[in-house]
N, C-alpha and C positions, 0 to 999 in steps of 0.2 A: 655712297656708303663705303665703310673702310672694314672689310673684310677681315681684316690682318687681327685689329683692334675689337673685335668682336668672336661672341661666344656662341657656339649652336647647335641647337638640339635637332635630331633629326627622331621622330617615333616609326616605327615599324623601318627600324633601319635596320632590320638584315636579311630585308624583302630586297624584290629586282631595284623597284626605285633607290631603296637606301643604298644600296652598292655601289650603285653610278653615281649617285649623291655624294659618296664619301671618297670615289676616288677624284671626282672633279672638284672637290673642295679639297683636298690633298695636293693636288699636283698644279689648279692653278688658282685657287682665293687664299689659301693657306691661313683659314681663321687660328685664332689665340688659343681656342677649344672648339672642340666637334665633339659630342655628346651625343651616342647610340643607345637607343630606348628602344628595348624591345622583349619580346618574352621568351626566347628561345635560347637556352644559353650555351646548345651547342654551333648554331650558328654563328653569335658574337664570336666562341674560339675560333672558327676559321678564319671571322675576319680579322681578329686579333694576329694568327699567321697570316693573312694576306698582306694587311696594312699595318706595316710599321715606323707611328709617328708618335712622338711624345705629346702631342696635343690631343691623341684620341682618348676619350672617357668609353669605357660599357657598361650602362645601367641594367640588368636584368628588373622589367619592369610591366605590367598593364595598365592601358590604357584606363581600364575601368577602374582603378586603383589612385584616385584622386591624390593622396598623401606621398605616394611613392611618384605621382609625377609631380609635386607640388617640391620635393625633394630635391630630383633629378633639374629641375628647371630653376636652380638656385644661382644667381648670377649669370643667366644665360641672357642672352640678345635676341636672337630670330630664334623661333621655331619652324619647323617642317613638318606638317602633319597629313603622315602618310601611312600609317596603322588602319588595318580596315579586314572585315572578311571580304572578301572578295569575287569567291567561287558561286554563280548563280544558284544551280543544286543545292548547295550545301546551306543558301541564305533561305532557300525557300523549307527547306526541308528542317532548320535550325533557326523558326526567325527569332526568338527570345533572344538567342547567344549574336544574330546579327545586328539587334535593336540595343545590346548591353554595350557592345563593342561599337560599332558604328554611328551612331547616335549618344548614348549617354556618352561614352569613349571621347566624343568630340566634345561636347557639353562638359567634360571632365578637363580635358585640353585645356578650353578656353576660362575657364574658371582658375586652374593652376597658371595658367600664362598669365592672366589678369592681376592676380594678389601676389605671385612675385617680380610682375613689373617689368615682364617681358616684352621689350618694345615692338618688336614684327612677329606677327604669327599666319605663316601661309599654310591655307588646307587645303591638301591634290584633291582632286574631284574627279570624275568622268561623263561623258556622253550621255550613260545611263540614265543619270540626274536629271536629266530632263525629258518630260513628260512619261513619267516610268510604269512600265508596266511588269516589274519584276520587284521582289522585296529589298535585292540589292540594290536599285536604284535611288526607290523610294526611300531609305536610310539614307544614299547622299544626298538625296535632294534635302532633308530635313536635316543632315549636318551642315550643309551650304546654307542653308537660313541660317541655323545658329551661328555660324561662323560671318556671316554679314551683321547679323544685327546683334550681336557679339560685341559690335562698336560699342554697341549705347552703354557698357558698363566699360571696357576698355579704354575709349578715348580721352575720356577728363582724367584717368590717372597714365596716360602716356603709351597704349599697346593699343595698335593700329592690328586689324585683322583681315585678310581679303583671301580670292578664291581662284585658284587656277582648274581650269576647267576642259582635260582632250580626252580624247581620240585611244583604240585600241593601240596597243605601244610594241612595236614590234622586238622579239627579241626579252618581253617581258614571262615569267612563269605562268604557264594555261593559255600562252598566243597559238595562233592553229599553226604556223610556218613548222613547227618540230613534229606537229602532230603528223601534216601530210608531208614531211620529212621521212617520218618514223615510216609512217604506211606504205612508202613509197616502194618496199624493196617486195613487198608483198604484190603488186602490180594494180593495186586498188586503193584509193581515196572515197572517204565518205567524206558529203556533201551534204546541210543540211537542204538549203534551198538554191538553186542554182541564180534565182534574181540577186541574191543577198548582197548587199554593199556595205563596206567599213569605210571610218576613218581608218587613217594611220600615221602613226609618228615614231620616229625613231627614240628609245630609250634616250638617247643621252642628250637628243633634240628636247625631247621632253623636261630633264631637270633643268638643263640650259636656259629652256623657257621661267621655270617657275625660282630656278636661281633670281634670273632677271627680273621679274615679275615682284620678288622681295625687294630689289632696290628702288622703284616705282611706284609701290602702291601707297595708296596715301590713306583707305581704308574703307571696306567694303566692297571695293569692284569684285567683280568675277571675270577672270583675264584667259581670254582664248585664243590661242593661238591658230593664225590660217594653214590648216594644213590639208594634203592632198588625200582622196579618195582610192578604194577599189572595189572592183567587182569582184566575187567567190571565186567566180571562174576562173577570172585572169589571173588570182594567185595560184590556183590550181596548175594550168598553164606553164603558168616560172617556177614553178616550185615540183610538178612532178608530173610534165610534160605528157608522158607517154601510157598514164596508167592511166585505168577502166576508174568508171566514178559511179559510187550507188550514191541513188539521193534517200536519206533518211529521214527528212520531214522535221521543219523546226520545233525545236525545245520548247518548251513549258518556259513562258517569261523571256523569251528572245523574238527579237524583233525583225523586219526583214529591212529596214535602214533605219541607222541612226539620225540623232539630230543635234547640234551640237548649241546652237540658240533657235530657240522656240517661235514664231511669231510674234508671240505676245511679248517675251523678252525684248528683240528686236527694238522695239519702240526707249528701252533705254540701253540702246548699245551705239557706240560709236566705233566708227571702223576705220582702222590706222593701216600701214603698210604691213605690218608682220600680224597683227593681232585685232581680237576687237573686245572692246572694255566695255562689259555689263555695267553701269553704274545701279547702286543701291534705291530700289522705291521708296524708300523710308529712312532719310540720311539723316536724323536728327541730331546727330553726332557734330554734325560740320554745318553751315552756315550756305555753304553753296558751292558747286561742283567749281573743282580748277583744271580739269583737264581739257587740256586748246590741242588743236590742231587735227582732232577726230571728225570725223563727218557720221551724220546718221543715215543709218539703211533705210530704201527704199520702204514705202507702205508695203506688205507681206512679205519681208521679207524673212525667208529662213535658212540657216545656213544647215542645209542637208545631206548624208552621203549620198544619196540618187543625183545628184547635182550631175549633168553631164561634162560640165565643160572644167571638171575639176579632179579627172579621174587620171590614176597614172598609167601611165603606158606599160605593155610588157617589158620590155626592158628597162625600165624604171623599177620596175618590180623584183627582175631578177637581181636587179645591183642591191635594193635594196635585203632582199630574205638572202644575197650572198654573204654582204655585208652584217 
């Protein structure tokens, strides 16, 4: 795929993801156009002074707003669709505005990407999505449907859809590293559960991936990246060593490990060196799978944060919340 010669929209770009999105498409794909959709338009000014390149577009735009992104995504090529509420609390406590945004929002996406002829459209996902027990989840699990079976109107007119799917992202707005940062000079960290296990990926590991994952997909996968584990503690540990920790009892909708493929998923996943590729149950779109050189996971297999043998070390940890 030729970067250079291509046009792209990135939505909720002037969230964590879109910034690292924009400055890695800036300094090393250098597309024709890059196209910032999003709804805040004191943010696009800042990044209008951060980033200054003639190829940038800013749409002040919502997601929910089919016309304005049907607009916005006029001659464009790939899409990034990374607009979402986000905050657990505030999904549960607002779930109309998380089901308008986060579900139709995507359902809006892929319908303006479809009838202007958008050839690539990737939708970021998370962990959550799978088997959810919070309302934020359960949105992306039902915009990761849509955006898989998205194909079957997509494909005969030429817009290929698929799904990147990690891990809490460090270094992203509402990660706990700043939180027990902040706490830190106080001499006490709260803790919700002390067993609690994450993924983790680094921000810019993150876009890297689902950059990549744009020039590979061929439509429907849902593409996961192998990435490593940690315990609560041991961030605790690297992150503020020496202070007192009350444990305050997990949230409403928060889970005590994530899980990033399901069991049942499992059974269509194939597992590569860096990644493992969900393939679609329902591929009506395509004729029959082309991806060679995958193996399938073991019968139960699930890929889990409790995983032992996949956890990072202390010092793995501190390079990482230094960094």
């Amino acid at each position: 795929m030729n970067w250079r010669d291509s046009s792209v929209l990135v939505t909720g770009g002037t969230g964590s993801f879109g910034h690292k999105f924009v400055e890695l498409m800036l300094t090393k794909y250098h597309p024709r156009r890059l196209v910032i959709f999003s709804r805040d338009e004191l943010k696009q000014s800042e990044m209008m002074e951060r980033f200054s390149d003639p190829s940038l577009r800013f749409f002040v735009g919502d997601v929910r707003d089919r016309d304005r992104l049907e607009r916005a995504m006029h001659d464009v090529d790939v899409v990034f669709h990374a607009a979402a509420l986000k905050q657990i609390p505030s999904c549960e406590y607002n779930p109309f505005e998380a089901i308008l945004t986060n579900v139709m929002g995507t359902k809006n996406v892929i319908d303006a990407a479809v009838d202007q002829k958008v050839k690539r459209v990737m939708f970021i996902s998370t962990d959550k999505a799978v088997n959810p027990i919070n309302l934020y989840g359960a949105t992306k699990l039902c915009a990761e449907k849509l955006a898989v079976q998205g194909n079957v109107y997509g494909h005969g007119r030429g817009t290929r859809l698929s799904v990147v799917r990690y891990g809490n992202v460090i270094g992203s707005r509402g990660s706990v590293i700043p939180l027990f940062a902040a706490q830190r000079s106080s001499g006490r960290v709260t803790v919700t559960d002390p067993a609690m296990t994450r993924f983790w990926i680094q921000l810019e590991r993150g876009v890297e991936f689902a950059i990549e994952c744009a020039t590979l997909m061929q439509g429907g996968e849902i593409f996961v990246p192998k990435i490593r584990t940690m315990r609560i503690m041991d961030l605790v540990r690297a992150v503020a060593p020496d202070c007192e920790v009350e444990y305050i009892g997990i949230r409403p909708g928060e889970k005590l490990h994530e899980i990033l493929i399901s069991e049942d998923e499992s059974r269509q996943a194939l597992e590569f060196d860096d990644k493992f590729v969900i393939e679609p149950l329902y591929p009506s779109w395509t004729a029959a799978t082309t991806w060679e050189g995958g193996k399938r996971p073991p019968a139960g297999f699930r890929y889990t944060s409790e995983a032992e043998d996949n956890k990072l070390s202390l010092d793995e940890m501190r390079a990482l919340a230094d960094g």
